[in-house]
C-alpha positions in Angstrom: 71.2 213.2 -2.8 72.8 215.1 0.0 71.5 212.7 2.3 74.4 210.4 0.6 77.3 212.3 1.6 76.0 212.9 5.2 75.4 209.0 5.4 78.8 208.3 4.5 80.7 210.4 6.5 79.0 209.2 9.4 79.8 206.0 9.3 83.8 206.8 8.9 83.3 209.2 11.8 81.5 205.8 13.5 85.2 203.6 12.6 87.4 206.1 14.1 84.9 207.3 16.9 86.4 207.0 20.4 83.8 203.9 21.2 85.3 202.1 18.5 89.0 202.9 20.2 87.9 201.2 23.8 86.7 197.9 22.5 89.4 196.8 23.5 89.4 198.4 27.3 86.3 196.8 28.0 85.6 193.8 29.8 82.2 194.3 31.6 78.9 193.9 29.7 75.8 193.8 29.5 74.0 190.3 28.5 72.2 189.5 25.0 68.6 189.7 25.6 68.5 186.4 23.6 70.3 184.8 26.9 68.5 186.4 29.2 64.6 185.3 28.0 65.7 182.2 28.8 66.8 182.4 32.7 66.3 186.1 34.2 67.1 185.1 37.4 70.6 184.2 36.6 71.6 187.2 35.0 70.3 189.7 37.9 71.6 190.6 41.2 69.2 189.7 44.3 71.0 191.0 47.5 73.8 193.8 46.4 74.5 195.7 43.2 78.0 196.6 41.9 78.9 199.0 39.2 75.8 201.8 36.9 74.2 198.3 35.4 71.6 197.7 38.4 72.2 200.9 40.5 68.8 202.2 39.8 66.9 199.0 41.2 65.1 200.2 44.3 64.5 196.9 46.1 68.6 196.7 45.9 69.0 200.4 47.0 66.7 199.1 50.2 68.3 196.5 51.1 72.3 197.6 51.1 72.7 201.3 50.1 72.9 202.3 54.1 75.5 199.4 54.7 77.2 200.6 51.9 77.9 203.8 53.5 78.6 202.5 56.4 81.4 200.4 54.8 83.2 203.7 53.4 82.9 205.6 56.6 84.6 202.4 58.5 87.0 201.8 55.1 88.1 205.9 55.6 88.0 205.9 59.5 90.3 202.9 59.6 92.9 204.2 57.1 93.5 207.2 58.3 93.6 209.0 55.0 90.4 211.7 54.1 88.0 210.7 51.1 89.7 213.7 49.3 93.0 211.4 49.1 91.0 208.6 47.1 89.0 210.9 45.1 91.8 212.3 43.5 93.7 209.0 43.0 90.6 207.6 41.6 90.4 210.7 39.2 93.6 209.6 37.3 92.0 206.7 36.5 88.1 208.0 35.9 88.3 207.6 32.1 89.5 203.5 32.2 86.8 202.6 34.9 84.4 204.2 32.6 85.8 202.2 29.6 85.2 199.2 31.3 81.5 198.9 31.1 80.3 197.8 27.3 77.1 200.4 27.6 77.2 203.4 30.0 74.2 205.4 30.0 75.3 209.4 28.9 74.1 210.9 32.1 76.5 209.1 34.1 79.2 211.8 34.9 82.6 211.2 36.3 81.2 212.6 39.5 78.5 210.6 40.3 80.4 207.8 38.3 83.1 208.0 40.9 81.0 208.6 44.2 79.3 205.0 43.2 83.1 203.2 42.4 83.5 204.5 46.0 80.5 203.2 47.6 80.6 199.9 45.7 84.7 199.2 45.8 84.9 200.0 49.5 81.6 197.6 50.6 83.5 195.0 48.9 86.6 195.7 49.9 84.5 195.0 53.6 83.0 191.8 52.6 86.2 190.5 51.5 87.5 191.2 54.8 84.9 190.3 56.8 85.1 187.1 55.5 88.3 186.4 56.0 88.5 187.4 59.5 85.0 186.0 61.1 85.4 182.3 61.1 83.5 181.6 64.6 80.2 182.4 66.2 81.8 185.2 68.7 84.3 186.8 65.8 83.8 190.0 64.9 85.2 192.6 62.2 86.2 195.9 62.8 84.6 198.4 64.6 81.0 197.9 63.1 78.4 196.7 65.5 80.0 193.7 67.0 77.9 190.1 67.1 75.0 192.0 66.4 75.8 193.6 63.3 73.4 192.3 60.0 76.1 192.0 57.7 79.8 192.2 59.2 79.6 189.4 62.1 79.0 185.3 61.6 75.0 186.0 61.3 75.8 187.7 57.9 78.9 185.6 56.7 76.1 182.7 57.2 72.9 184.4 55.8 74.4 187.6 53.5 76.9 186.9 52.4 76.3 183.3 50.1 73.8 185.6 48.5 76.4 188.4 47.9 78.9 185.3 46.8 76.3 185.2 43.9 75.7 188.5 42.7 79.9 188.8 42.6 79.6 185.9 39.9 77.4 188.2 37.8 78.5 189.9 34.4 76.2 192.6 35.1 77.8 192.8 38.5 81.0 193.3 38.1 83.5 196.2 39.7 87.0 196.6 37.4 89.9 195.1 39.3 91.8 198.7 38.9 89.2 199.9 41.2 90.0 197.7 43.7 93.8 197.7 43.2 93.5 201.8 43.5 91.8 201.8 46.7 94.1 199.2 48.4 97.2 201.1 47.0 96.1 204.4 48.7 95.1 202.3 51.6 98.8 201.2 51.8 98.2 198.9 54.6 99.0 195.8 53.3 102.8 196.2 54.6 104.7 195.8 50.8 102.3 193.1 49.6 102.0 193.2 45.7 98.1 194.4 45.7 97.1 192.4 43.1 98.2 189.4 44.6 96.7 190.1 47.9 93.2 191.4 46.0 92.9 188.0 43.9 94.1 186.0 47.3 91.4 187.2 49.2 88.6 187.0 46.7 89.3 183.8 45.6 89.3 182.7 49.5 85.2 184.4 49.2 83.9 182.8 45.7 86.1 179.7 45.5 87.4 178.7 49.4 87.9 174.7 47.6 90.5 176.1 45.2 94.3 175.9 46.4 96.4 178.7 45.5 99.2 177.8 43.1 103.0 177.8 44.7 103.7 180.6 42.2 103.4 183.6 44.0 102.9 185.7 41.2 99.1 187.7 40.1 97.1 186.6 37.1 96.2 190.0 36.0 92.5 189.5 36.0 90.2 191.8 34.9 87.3 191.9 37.7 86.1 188.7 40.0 84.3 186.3 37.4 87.5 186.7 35.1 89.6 185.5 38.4 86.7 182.8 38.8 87.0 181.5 35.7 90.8 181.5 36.0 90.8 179.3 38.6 88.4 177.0 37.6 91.2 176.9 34.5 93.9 176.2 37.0 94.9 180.2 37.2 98.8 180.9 36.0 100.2 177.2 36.6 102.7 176.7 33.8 100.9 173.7 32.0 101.2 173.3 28.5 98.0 173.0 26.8 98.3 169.7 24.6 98.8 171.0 20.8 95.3 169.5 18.8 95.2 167.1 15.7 93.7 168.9 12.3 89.9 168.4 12.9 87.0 167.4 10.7 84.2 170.5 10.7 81.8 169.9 13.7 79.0 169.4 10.8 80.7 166.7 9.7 81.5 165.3 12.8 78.1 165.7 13.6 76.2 164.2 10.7 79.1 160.8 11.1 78.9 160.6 14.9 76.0 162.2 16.2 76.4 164.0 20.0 78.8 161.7 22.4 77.2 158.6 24.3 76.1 159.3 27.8 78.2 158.5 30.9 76.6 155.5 31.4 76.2 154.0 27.3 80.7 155.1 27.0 80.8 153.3 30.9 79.1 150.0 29.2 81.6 150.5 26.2 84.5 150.3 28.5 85.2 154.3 29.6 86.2 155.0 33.0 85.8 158.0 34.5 88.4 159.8 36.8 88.3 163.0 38.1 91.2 165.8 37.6 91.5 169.7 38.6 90.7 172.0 36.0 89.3 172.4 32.9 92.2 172.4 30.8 92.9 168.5 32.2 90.2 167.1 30.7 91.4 164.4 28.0 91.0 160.5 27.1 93.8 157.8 27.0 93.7 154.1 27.0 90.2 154.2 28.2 90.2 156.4 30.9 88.1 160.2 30.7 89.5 162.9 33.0 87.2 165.5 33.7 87.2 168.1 36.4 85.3 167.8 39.7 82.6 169.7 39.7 80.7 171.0 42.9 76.9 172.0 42.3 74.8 173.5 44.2 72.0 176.7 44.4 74.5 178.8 42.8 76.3 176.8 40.0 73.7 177.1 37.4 74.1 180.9 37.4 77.5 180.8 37.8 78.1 178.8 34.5 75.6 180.8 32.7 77.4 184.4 33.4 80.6 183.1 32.6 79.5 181.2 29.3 77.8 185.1 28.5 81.6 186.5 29.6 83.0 184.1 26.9 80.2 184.8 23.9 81.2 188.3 24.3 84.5 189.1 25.7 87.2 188.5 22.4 89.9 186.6 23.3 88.5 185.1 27.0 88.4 181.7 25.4 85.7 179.3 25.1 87.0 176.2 27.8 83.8 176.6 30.1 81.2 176.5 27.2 83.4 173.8 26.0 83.1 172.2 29.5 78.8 172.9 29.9 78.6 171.2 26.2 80.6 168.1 27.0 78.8 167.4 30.7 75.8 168.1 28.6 76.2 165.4 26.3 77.7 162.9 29.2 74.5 163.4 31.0 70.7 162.6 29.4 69.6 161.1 33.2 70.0 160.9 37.1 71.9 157.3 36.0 74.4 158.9 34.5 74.9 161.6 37.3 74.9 159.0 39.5 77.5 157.5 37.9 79.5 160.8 37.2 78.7 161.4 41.2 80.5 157.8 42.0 83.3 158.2 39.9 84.2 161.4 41.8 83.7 163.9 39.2 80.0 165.3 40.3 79.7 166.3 43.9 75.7 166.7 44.4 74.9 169.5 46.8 70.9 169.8 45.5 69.7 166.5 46.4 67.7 165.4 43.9 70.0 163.3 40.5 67.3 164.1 38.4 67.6 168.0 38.8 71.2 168.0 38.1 70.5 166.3 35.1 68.0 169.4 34.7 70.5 171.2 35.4 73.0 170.8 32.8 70.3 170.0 30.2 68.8 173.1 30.9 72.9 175.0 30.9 73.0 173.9 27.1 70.3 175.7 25.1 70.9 178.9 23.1 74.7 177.8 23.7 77.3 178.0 20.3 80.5 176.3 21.5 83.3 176.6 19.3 83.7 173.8 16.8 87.8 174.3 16.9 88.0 174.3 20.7 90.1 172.1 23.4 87.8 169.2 23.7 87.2 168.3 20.3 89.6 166.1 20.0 88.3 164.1 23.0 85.4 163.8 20.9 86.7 161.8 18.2 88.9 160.0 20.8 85.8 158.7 22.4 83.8 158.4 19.1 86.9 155.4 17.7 87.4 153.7 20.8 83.3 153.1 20.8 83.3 151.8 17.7 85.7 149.4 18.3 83.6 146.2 19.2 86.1 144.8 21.1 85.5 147.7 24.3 82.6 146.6 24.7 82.5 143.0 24.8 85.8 143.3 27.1 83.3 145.9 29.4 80.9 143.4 29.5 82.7 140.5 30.8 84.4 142.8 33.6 80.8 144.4 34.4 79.5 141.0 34.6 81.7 138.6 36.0 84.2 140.6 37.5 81.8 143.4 39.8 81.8 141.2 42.5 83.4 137.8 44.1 81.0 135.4 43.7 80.5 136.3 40.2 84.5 136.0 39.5 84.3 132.8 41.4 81.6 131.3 39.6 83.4 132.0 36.1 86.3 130.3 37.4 84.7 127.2 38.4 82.6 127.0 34.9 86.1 127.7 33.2 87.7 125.0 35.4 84.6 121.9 35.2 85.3 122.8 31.4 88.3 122.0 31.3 87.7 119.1 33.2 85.5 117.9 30.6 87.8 118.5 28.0 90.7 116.5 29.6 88.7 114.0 30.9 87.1 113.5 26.6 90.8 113.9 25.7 91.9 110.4 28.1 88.4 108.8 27.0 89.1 109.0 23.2 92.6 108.5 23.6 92.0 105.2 25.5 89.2 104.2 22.7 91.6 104.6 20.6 95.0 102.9 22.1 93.5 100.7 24.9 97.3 99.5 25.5 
């Protein structure tokens, strides 16, 4: 019964292990295999690879490695400072980097570990740059090779760089923001900037140029750019106090009394209007009116949502507002009618064409998905379940649909209403003179 004793002092040596101790450092994972059998696509870099998780594809290594290089040797020419200077700095900080990725092969060593942070960080660094600076045909960046260049000039902020866009949106994908934050601090040309600020500034201009920066001047501390993403799709560090929730029945019981909520079209015909609002955490129901956040899809949104519900499922403590948000859309939509709807009320923008695929879309967005019963928009369920069943919603939507769309059709309910009570009056005088001819 040795075997006993071994067994069990393994696992306590497991609880106290030094894996166990960086849980909490991590923040960069690699996806459930559960998540990814149903879309591979979504989960897997196509243009550029950041960080050990896709290193080894060869068709990546192809298409960027070379540019790559070329970044550093323009990042290193352009500061001033030797590679030496950043290696070291970097060194101090070897061991977190490392912690940040969930699984890291063993014969990654801080050497080679480092000599990718460089390669990677640095050809960001460049893109994020790039982009910024080249806003016309004839604008170039830095000293690379001028109009002509495949990646740093407009040709490849047009044709590269919406792919690259992408792959930064990618759990797999992902480069800590301490590496970035080191490099632009050894940099040090950012002239007293907090570097932060300026790193989550300029990325957000790259993955989310609709998104206004808030008036507070102050860094959100994200982790790497989806957590910044996310962030501002929550509305970032705006001081907004999150509306405190109503004791809730279990969603099974919700569930087996209510059912999923009506489309967007079946809660329009009870009376909901929609109105659109600006992040995530808006979205509520009052007096008949559903706020929901505008929405913008397009090639890259269905990825986009998927990485950062699989950032939720296994981050602790990153919330649960965007699985929250894919779960309600997809219950609002079941067809291109209700998009359509969604789409006039402002909250949909449609950047794929077709209503139908959208629908798809967020259909599609839903399966193998476990929102959490207890989260921010469960109480917009119920809110929406009792004003349905109130009978009176609906008969007072469908007099407004009906008569009240249009003019003509107002117009012809006030002259029904009027010839009745002409009628009435004029059987009023009749009987009254019957009655008292006098």
């Amino acid at each position: 019964m040795d075997w006993v004793v071994d067994f069990e002092s393994k696992l306590g040596e497991m609880e106290t292990s030094k894996v166990a101790n960086d849980w909490k450092k991590r923040s960069i994972y690699k996806v459930y295999a559960c998540s990814k059998d149903l879309n591979q696509k979504a989960y897997k870099p196509q243009a550029v690879a950041f960080g050990p998780y896709h290193y080894e594809d060869k068709q990546l290594q192809m298409q960027m490695d070379a540019h790559k290089r070329r970044a550093l040797h323009h990042f290193l020419k352009n500061s001033g400072k030797p590679l030496k200077t950043y290696v070291t700095a970097m060194q101090s900080v070897v061991s977190e980097l490392m912690a940040s990725y969930d699984i890291l092969d063993a014969n990654w060593q801080e050497d080679t570990f480092l000599q990718l942070m460089l390669l990677d960080g640095c050809f960001m660094l460049e893109i994020l740059r790039a982009n910024d600076e080249i806003r016309k045909p004839e604008d170039t960046y830095g000293n690379y090779g001028g109009v002509a260049d495949p990646i740093f000039s407009y040709h490849g902020k047009v044709y590269v760089m919406p792919y690259v866009r992408r792959d930064m949106l990618m759990l797999e994908n992902q480069l800590p923001m301490l590496l970035l934050v080191t490099l632009v601090t050894i940099e040090d040309a950012i002239q007293g900037e907090d570097p932060l600020l300026y790193l989550e500034k300029m990325i957000l201009h790259f993955i989310n140029p609709n998104y206004r920066i808030p008036l507070a001047e102050v860094p959100v501390n994200s982790l790497h750019v989806l957590d910044l993403y996310r962030k501002s799709l929550l509305g970032l560090g705006r001081s907004k106090s999150t509306p405190k929730l109503l004791p809730l029945r279990p969603s099974t019981e919700r569930k087996d009394e209510v059912g999923i909520v009506l489309s967007a079209l079946k809660l329009h015909e009870s009376g909901v209007e929609f109105s659109p609002t600006e992040s995530l955490l808006d979205i509520s129901f009052h007096r008949g009116n559903l706020k929901l956040p505008t929405i913008i899809v397009d090639d890259t949104t269905e990825s986009a949502l998927l990485n950062l519900m699989a950032f939720e499922r296994v981050h602790v403590g990153a919330g649960n507002e965007v699985t929250s948000f894919v779960s309600f859309m997809d219950n609002l939509i079941d067809s291109a009618k209700d998009v359509s709807l969604l789409h006039s009320s402002g909250i949909i923008h449609n950047n794929i064409g077709s209503e139908k695929a959208v629908a798809n879309l967020f259909n599609g967005l839903s399966k193998d998905m476990t929102p959490d019963p207890d989260g921010s928009v469960e109480k917009v369920y119920d809110q929406l379940d009792d004003y349905c069943k109130r009978q009176w919603n609906e008969w007072r939507a469908n007099l407004m649909h009906t008569y009240f769309r249009n003019p003509w059709a107002s117009l012809s309910l006030f002259a029904a209403i009027f010839l009745i009570l002409l009628t009435t009056i004029q059987t009023f005088y009749t009987i009254v003179s019957y009655h008292h001819p006098g």
